[in-house]
C-alpha positions in Angstrom: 5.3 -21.8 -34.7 1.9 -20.7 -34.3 2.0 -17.0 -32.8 0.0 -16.1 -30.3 -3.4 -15.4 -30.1 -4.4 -11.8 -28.7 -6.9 -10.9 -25.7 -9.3 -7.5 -27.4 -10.4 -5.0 -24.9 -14.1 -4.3 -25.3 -14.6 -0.4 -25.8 -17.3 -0.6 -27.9 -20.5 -0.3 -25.7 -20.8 2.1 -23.3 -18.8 4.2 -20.6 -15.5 3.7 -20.3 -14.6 2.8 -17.2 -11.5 1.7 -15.1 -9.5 -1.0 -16.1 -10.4 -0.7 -20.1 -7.8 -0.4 -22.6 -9.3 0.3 -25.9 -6.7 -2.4 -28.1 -7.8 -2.4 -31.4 -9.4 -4.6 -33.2 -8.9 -6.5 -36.7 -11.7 -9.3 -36.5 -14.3 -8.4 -33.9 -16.0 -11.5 -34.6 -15.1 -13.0 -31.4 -13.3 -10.9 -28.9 -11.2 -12.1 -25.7 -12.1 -9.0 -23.3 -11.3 -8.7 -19.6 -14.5 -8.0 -17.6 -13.9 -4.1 -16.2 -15.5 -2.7 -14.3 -18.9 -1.4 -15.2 -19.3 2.2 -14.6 -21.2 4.1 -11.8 -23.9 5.6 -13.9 -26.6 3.1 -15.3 -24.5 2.4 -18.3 -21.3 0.7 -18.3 -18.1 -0.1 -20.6 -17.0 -3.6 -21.4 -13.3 -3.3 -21.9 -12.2 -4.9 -22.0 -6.4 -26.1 -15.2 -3.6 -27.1 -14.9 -3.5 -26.2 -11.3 -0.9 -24.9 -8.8 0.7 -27.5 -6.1 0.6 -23.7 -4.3 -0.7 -24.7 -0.6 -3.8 -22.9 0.7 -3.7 -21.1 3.9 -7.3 -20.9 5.6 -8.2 -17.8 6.9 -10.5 -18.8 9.8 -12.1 -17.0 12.4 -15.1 -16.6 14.4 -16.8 -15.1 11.4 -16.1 -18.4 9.4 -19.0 -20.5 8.8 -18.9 -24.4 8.8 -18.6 -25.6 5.3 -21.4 -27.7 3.5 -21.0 -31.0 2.6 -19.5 -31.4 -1.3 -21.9 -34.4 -1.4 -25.3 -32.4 -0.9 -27.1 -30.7 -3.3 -25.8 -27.1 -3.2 -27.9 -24.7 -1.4 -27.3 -21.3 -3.1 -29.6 -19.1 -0.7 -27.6 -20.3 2.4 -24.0 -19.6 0.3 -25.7 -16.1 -0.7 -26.4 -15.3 2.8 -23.7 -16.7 4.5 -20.8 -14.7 2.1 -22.3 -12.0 1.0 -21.8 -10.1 3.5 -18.1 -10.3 2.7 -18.5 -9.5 -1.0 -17.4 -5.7 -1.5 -17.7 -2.7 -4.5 -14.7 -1.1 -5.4 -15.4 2.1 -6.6 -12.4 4.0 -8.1 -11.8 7.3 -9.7 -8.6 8.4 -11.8 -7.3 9.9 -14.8 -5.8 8.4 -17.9 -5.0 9.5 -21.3 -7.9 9.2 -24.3 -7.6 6.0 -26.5 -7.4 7.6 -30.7 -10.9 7.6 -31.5 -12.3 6.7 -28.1 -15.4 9.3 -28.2 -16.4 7.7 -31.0 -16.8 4.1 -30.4 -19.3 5.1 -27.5 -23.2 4.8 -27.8 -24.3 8.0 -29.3 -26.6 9.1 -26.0 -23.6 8.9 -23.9 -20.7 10.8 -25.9 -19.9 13.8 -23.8 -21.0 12.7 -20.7 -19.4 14.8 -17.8 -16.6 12.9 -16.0 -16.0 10.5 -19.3 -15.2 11.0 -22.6 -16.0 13.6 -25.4 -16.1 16.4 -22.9 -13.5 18.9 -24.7 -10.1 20.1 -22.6 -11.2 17.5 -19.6 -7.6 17.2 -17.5 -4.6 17.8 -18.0 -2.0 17.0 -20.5 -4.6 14.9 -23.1 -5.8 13.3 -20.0 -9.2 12.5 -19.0 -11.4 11.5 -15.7 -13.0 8.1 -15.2 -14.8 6.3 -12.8 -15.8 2.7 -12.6 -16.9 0.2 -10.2 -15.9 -3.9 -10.0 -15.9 -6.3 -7.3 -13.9 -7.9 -4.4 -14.1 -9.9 -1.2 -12.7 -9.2 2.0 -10.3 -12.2 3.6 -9.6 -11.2 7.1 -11.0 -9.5 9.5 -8.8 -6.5 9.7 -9.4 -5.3 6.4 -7.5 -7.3 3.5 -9.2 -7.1 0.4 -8.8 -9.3 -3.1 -9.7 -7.9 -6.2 -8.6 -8.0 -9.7 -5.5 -5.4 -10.9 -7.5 -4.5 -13.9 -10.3 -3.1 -12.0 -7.4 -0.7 -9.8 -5.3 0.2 -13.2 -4.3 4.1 -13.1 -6.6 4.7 -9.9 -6.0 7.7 -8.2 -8.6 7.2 -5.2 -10.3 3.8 -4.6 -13.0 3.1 -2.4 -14.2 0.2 -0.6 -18.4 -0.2 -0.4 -19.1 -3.3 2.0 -22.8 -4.6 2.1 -24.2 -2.9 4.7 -23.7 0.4 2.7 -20.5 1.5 4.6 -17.7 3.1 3.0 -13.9 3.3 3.3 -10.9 4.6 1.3 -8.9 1.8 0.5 -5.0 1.4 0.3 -3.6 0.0 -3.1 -0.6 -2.5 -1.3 0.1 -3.6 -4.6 -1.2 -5.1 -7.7 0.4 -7.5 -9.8 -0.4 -7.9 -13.7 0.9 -10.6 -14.9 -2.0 -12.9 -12.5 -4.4 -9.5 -12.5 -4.5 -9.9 -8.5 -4.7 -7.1 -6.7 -4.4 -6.3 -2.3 -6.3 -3.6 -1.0 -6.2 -2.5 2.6 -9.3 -1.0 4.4 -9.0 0.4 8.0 -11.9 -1.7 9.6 -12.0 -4.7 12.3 -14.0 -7.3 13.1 -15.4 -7.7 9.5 -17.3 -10.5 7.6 -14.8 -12.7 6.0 -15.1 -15.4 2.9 -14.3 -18.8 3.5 -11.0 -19.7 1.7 -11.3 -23.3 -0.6 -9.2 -25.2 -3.0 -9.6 -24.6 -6.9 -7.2 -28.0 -7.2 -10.2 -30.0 -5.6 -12.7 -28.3 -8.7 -13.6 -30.7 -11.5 -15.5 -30.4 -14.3 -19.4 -30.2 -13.9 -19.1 -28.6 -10.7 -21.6 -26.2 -9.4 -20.4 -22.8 -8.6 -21.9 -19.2 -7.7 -20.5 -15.7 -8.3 -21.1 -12.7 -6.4 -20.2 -9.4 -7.7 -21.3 -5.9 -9.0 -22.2 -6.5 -12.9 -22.9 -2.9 -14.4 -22.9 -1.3 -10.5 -25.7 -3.5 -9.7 -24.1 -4.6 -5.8 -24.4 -7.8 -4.0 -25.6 -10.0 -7.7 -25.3 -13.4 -7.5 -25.7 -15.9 -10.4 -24.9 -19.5 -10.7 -23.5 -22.1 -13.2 -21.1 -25.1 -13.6 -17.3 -25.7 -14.0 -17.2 -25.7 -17.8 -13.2 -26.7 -17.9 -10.0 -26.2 -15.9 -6.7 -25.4 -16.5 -7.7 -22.5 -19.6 -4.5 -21.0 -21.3 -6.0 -18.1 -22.3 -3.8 -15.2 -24.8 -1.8 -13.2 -23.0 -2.5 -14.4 -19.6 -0.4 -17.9 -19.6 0.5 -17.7 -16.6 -2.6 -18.3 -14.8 -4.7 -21.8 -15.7 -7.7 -20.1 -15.5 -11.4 -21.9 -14.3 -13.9 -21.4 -17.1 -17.3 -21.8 -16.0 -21.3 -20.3 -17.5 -21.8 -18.0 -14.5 -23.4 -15.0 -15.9 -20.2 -12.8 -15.6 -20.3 -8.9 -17.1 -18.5 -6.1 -16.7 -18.5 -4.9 -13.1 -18.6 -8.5 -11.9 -14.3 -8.4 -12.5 -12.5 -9.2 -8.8 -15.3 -10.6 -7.1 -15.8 -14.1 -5.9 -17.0 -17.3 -7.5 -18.2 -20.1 -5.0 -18.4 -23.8 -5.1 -21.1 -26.2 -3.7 -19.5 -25.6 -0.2 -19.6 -22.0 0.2 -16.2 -21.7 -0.5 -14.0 -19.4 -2.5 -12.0 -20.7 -5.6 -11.7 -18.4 -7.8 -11.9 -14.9 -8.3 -14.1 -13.9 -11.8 -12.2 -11.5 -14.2 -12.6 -12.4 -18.0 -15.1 -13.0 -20.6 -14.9 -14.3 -24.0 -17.6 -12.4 -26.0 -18.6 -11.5 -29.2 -21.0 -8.5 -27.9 -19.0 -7.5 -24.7 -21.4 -8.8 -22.8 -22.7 -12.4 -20.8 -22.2 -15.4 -23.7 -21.6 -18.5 -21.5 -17.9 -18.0 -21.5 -16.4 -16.8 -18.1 -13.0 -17.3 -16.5 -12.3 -17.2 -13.0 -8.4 -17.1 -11.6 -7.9 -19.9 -9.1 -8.0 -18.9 -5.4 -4.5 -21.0 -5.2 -3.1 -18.7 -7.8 -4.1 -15.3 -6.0 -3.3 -16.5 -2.5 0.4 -17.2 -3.6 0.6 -13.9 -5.1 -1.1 -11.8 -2.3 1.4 -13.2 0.2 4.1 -11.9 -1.7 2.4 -8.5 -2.0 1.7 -8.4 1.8 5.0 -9.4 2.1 6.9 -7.3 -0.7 4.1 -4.9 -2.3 5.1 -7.0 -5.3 5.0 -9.9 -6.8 7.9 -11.9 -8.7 7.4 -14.7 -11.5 9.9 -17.0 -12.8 11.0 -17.5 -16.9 12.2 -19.9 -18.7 13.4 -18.2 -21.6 11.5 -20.4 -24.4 8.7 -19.9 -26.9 6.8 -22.8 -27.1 3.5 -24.0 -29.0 1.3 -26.7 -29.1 2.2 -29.9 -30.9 -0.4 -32.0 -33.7 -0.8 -35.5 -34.1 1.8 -34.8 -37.0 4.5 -33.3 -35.4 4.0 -35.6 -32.8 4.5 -38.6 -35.3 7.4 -36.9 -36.5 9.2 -36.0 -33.1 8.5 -40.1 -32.4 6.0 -39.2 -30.0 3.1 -41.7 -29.5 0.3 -38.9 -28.5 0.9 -34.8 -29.0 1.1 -34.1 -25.5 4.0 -31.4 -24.3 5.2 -28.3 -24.8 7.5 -27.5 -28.4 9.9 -25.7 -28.0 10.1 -23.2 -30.9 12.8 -20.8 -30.0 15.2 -20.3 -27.1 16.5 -16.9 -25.7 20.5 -16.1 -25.8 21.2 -15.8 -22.0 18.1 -17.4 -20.6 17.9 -19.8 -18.1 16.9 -22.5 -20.8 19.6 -21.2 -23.0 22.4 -21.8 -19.4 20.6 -25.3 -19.5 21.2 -27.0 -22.7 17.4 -26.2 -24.0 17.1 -26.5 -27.8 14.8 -25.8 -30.7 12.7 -28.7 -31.2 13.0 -30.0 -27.7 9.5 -31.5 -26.2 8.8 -30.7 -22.7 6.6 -33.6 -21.1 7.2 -33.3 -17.2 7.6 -30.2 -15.0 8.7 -31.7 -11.5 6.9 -34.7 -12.1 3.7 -33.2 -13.4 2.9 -34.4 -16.8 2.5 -31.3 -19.6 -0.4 -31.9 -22.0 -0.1 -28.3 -23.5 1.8 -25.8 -23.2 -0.5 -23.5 -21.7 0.7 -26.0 -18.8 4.1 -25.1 -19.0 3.7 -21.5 -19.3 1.5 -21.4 -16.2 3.9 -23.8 -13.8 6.8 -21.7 -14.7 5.2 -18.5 -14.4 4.0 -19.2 -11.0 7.4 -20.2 -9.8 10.3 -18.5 -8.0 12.8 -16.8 -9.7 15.9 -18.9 -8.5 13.6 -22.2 -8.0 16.1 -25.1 -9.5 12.6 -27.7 -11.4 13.5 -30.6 -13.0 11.9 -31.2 -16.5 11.3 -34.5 -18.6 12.5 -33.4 -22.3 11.9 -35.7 -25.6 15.2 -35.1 -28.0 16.0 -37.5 -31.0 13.2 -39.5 -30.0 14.7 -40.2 -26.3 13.7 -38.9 -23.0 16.1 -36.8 -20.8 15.8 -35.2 -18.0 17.3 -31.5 -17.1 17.7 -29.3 -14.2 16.6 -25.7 -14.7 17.8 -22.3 -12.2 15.0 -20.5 -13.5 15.6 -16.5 -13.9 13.2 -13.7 -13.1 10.6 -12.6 -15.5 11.2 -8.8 -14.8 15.0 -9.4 -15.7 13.4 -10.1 -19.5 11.2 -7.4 -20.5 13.9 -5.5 -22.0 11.6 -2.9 -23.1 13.0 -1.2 -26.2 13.5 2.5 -26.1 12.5 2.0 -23.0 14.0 -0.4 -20.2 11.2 -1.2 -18.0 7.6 -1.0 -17.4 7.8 1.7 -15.9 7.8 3.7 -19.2 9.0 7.4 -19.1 8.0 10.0 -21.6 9.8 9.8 -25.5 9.5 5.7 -24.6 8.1 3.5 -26.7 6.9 0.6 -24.0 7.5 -2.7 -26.3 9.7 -5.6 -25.9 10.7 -7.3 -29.0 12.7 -9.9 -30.0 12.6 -11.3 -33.7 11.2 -13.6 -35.6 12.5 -16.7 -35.8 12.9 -18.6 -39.0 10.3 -21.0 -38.6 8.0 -17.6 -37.1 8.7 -15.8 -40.0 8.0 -18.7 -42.4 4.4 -19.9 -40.8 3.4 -16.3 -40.9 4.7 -16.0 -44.4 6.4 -12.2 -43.4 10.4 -12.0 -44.6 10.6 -9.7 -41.4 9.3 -8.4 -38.6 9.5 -8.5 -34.7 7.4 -10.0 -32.6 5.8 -8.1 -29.6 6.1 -10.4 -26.3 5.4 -7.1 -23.6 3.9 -3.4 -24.1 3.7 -0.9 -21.5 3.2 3.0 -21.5 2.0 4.4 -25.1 2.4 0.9 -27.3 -0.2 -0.2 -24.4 -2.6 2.8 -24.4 -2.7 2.6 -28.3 -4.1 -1.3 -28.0 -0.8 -3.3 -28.8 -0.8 -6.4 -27.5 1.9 -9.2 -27.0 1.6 -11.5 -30.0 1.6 -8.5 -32.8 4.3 -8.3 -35.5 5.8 -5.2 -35.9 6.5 -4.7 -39.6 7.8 -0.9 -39.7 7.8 2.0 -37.7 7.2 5.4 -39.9 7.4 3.4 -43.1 11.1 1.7 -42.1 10.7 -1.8 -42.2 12.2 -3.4 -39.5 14.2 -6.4 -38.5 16.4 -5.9 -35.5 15.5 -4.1 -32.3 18.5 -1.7 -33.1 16.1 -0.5 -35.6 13.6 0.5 -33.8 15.6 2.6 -31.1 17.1 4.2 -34.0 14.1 5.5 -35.2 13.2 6.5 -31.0 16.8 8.4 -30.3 15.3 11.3 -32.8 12.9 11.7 -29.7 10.0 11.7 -32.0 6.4 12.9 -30.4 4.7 10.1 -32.2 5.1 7.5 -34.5 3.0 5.3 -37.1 3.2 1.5 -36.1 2.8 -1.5 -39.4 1.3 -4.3 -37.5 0.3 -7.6 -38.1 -2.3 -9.4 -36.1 -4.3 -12.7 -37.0 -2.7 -12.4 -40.8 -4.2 -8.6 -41.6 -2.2 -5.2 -41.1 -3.2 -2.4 -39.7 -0.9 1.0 -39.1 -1.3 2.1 -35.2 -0.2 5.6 -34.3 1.3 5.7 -30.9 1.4 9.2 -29.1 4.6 9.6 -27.4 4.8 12.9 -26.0 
């Protein structure tokens, strides 16, 4: 069982800015980062496909312009002027509390800057200010706005700066983690809108164009070509991300990216970087994807993801030779959760998932991205190799929410004395690829485990020098209502002890 790679928020150059979470890092020789948003003063903070069959609804109006034809050679001035009047700044200002040692991974020149931090007794509580700025795009003409949920994280006021220099406050209808798509709400008519396309249409070689707000910089546009689809990328398996070599940086996260047409299929929000800046890697979250969840936040103010209940992994030409499989294509399943819907279903340990509803599963990225963007409830039919046969089984898949069992704590929503991690542990063949004889793995953090830089994928080895093995463990150690605690991870095969504030 390989265990899962971890995505690094960039705090090393910079002002922190919204959206940035400071995880810390054991090998910052390549670094997965979210792109935050860049921060209002010249210098800003890095922080930080398998497709849908999710139907797109246009939104068209008389502000809509007549798409070009996919055939022609793209014409990036007319795209530029056409949407760019509908690409937006979000500007937000909050308070969070300090990351350990956050003053100190900033650029000497800016440490004690007023409004971010190093400035002494700033807030309350531990807390300090921040501002930041990223990107969005507005999709009807009354006001809707998508952006990324990073870019609106702990946001106390959040302002919408449209092209023509006009400002509103905007309303927060709901953000949604898990897909990092976030619904704002201005109070505006008759405003320019994007034109809405379909990421499922995208192939590789494309040409595309971003618009955005890289380091505050408004109404930037830079171009490039669909690298790959479909991108599993660590801890966001849920969304099959669009990788393309748009210049994307920090500031640049919840705006849109363009094809050849004019239209919107993606909206940008990560870079893989080894400086925290523009290396030819950028991701962009398929229109499809965010459309699905912002009807449900229009709808609900939330959104809701399906689960499975399975760790899976990738399978070798070797394991696939050994499962009787003629090419490694499928999801392995590694482990399977007492009471999930898998369990309910007759899942096993070593089961191969090929087919999701028809749709063949290469990886398991694949898997993890068509359950995840299901409905809780949603009955899907997979194709499973077991003992060298194909079967087929019907799945009720549960509710993601219903899982993350956080311990000490109980939900995301993390209250004070909590820890904010779900755990489960190791299984056998877990504990025997990463050569540990214990340990728990971390599949969700929230509250203080996420503000300290845990991320799902860690191994909990022992909190305050207890090693631990069972989650009964850990709340142990949490009932003595302890103001902080020291943390034994493992991450990438090298340990590190984390201290978590918890007061």
């Amino acid at each position: 069982m390989t265990l899962k790679p971890l995505v690094y928020a960039l705090a090393g150059a910079g002002l922190v800015a919204a959206g940035s979470t400071g995880a810390f890092n054991l090998n910052p020789s390549t670094w997965l980062a979210r792109d935050t948003p860049a921060a209002t003063t010249p210098a800003a903070a890095p922080a930080a496909a398998t497709t849908t069959s999710t139907p797109v609804t246009l939104v068209v109006t008389a502000a809509a312009v007549a798409p070009l034809s996919p055939d022609a050679t793209p014409n990036f001035r007319a795209i530029a002027q056409q949407a760019g009047p509908a690409v937006v700044g979000v500007m937000v200002e909050g308070t969070r509390e300090p990351e350990a040692g956050e003053s100190e991974k900033m650029p000497m020149p800016f440490r004690g800057t007023p409004g971010f931090p190093g400035m002494p007794g700033q807030g309350r509580g531990g807390e300090m200010p921040f501002r930041g700025q990223g990107s969005g795009f507005i999709i009807s003409v009354d006001g809707l706005v998508l952006t990324n949920a990073h870019v609106v994280r702990d946001a106390k006021e959040v302002v919408v700066k449209l092209s023509d220099r006009r400002e509103f406050k905007a309303k927060v209808l709901g953000a949604d983690p898990m897909t990092d798509i976030a619904v704002l709400r201005i109070d505006a008519k008759n405003l320019p809108i994007v034109r809405l396309g379909d990421a499922q249409q995208l192939q590789v070689g494309d040409p595309v164009l971003a618009i955005g707000s890289p380091f505050g910089f408004e109404q930037t546009a830079t171009r490039g070509i669909v690298s790959a689809m479909g991108r599993s990328l660590p801890g966001d398996a849920a969304v099959p991300f669009i990788q393309t070599d748009a210049a994307v940086n920090p500031g640049n996260s919840g705006g849109p990216l363009f094809d050849g047409t004019g239209s919107v299929v993606g909206i940008n929000a990560q870079i893989y970087s080894q400086s925290g800046g523009y290396q030819g890697l950028s991701f962009a979250i398929p229109i499809n994807v965010a459309l699905k969840v912002k009807d449900q936040i229009v709808a609900t103010g939330k959104a809701q993801h399906a689960r499975l209940g399975v760790t899976i992994q990738d399978l070798n030409q070797t394991l696939a030779q050994s499962f009787g499989l003629e090419r490694p294509d499928g999801a392995l399943i590694a482990n399977v959760a007492p009471g999930s819907a898998a369990a309910a279903s007759g899942l096993k340990s070593g089961d191969v998932v090929t087919e999701v509803n028809g749709e063949a599963i290469v990886r398991s990225g694949s898997l993890s991205s068509r359950i995840g963007l299901a409905t809780p409830g949603e009955m899907v039919k997979l194709k499973v190799w077991r003992d060298k046969l194909p079967r087929d089984v019907d799945v009720k898949l549960g509710r993601a929410e219903d899982d993350e069992k956080l311990a000490a704590g109980g939900s995301r929503d993390v209250e004070p004395g909590q820890l904010g991690l779900a755990l489960r542990p190791l299984s056998p063949d877990e504990r025997a690829e990463a050569q540990l004889e214990q340990g728990l793995l971390i599949q969700g953090v929230a509250g203080p485990a996420a503000r300290a830089g845990l991320a799902p994928g860690d191994v909990l080895l022992a909190i305050n020098g207890q090693p631990v093995s069972s989650v009964e463990q850990v709340k142990s150690v949490m009932a003595q209502k302890p103001r902080s605690v020291a943390l034994l991870v493992e991450r990438r095969g090298e340990r590190i002890f984390v201290p978590v504030n918890l007061s």
